[in-house]
C-alpha positions in Angstrom: -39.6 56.1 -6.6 -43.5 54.9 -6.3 -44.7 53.8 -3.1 -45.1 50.1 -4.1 -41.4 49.6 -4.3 -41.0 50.9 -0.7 -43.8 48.4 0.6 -42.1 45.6 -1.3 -39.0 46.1 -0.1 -40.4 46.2 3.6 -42.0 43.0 3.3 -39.7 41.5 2.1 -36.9 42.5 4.5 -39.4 41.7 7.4 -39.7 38.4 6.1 -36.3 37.7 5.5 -35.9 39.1 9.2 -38.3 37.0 10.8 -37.4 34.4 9.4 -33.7 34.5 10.6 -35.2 35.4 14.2 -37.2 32.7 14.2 -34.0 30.4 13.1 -32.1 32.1 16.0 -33.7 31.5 18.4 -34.4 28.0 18.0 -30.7 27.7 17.1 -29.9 29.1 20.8 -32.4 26.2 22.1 -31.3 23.4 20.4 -27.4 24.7 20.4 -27.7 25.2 24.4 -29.4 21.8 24.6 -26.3 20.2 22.5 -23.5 21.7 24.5 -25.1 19.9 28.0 -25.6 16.5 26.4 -22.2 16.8 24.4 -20.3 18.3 27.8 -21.6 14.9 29.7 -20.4 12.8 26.2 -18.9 13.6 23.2 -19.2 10.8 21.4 -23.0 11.4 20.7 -22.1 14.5 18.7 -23.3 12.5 15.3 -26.2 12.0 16.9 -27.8 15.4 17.8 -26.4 17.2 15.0 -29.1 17.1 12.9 -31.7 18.0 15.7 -29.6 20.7 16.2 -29.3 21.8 12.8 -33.3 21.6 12.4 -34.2 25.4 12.7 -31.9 26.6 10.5 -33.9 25.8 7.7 -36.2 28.3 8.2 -33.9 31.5 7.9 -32.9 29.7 4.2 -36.4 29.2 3.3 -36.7 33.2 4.0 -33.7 34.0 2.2 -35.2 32.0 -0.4 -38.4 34.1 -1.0 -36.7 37.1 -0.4 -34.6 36.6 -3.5 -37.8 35.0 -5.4 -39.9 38.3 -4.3 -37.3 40.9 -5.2 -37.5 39.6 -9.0 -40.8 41.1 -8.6 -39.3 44.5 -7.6 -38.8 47.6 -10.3 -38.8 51.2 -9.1 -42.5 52.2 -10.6 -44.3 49.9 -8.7 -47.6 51.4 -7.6 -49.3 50.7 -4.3 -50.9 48.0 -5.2 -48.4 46.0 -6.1 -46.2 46.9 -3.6 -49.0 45.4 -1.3 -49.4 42.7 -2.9 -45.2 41.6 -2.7 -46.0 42.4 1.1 -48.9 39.6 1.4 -47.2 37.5 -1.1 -44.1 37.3 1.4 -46.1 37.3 4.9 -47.3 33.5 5.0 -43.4 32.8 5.0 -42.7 35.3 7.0 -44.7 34.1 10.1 -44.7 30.4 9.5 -41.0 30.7 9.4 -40.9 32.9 12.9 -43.2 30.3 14.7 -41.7 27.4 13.3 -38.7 28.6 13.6 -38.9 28.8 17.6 -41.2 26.4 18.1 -38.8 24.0 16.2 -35.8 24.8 18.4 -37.9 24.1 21.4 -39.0 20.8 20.3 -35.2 19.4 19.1 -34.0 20.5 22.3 -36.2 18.4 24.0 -35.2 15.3 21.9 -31.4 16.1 22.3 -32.1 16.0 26.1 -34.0 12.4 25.5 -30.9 11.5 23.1 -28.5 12.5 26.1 -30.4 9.9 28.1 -30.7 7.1 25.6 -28.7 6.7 22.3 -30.9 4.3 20.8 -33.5 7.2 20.1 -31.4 10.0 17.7 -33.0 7.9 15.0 -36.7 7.7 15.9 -36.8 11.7 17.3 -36.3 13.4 14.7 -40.0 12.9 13.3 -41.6 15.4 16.0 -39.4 18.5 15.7 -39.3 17.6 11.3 -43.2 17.5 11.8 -42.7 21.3 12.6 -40.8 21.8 9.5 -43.8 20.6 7.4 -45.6 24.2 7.9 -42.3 25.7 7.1 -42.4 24.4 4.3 -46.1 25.0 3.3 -45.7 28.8 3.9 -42.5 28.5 1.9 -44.6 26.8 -0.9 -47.5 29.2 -0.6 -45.4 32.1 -0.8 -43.8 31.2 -4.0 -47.1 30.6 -5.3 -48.5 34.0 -4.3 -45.5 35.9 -5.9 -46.6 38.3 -8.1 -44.4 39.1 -11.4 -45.0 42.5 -12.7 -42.5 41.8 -16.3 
């Protein structure tokens, strides 16, 4: 087994990881916010679901390019290459980590504003989604930097 396999695989389990920690963690923020507005009224369930849903998007999106990447993987993979999988997967990795957190923090804050006034589940959502936007360009770069060694 070359070397490049073993720093493929790394990366791409560290960005699968981060990923999902990032999604995590900003599930536990906008999950704990949920629970308080919901324990005060049920009723506004439909209406912070999808904040609270937000950051899980991020652990699919790493899921996602750690399939993509490890068609890329073969057992005589040189340095190199292996290297390259590694950078290939990183601007997924941390966009997905930061986002991922950062996106939490921001749809809690909404679901606390949605817990004071209905009327603004609607109009939120644009701040923490704005968030999701660099997800998704580190998800988009990624695929484009994904070597294929066929």
């Amino acid at each position: 087994m070359e070397i490049g396999y073993v720093i493929g695989i790394i990366g791409i389990a560290l960005c699968v990881l981060l990923c999902g920690v990032g999604s995590a963690l900003g599930l536990y923020k906008t999950g704990s916010a949920a629970a308080g507005v919901l324990g005060e009224n049920p009723k506004k369930f439909g209406k912070v679901l999808v904040l609270v849903l937000l950051p899980a998007t991020q652990g699919i999106y790493g899921f996602i390019i750690g399939i993509i990447a490890s068609s890329s993987l073969n057992m005589g993979l040189i340095a190199a290459q292996g290297w390259s999988i590694f950078g290939a997967v990183l601007p997924m990795a941390l966009s997905g980590l930061v986002t991922g957190i950062l996106q939490g923090k921001s749809a809690a804050n909404c679901i606390y504003a949605v817990g004071k006034q209905d009327s603004l589940g609607g109009k939120l959502i644009i701040y923490p989604a704005m968030i999701e936007f660099y997800a998704i360009l580190g998800l988009i770069i990624s695929i484009m930097l994904i070597p294929s060694f066929a």
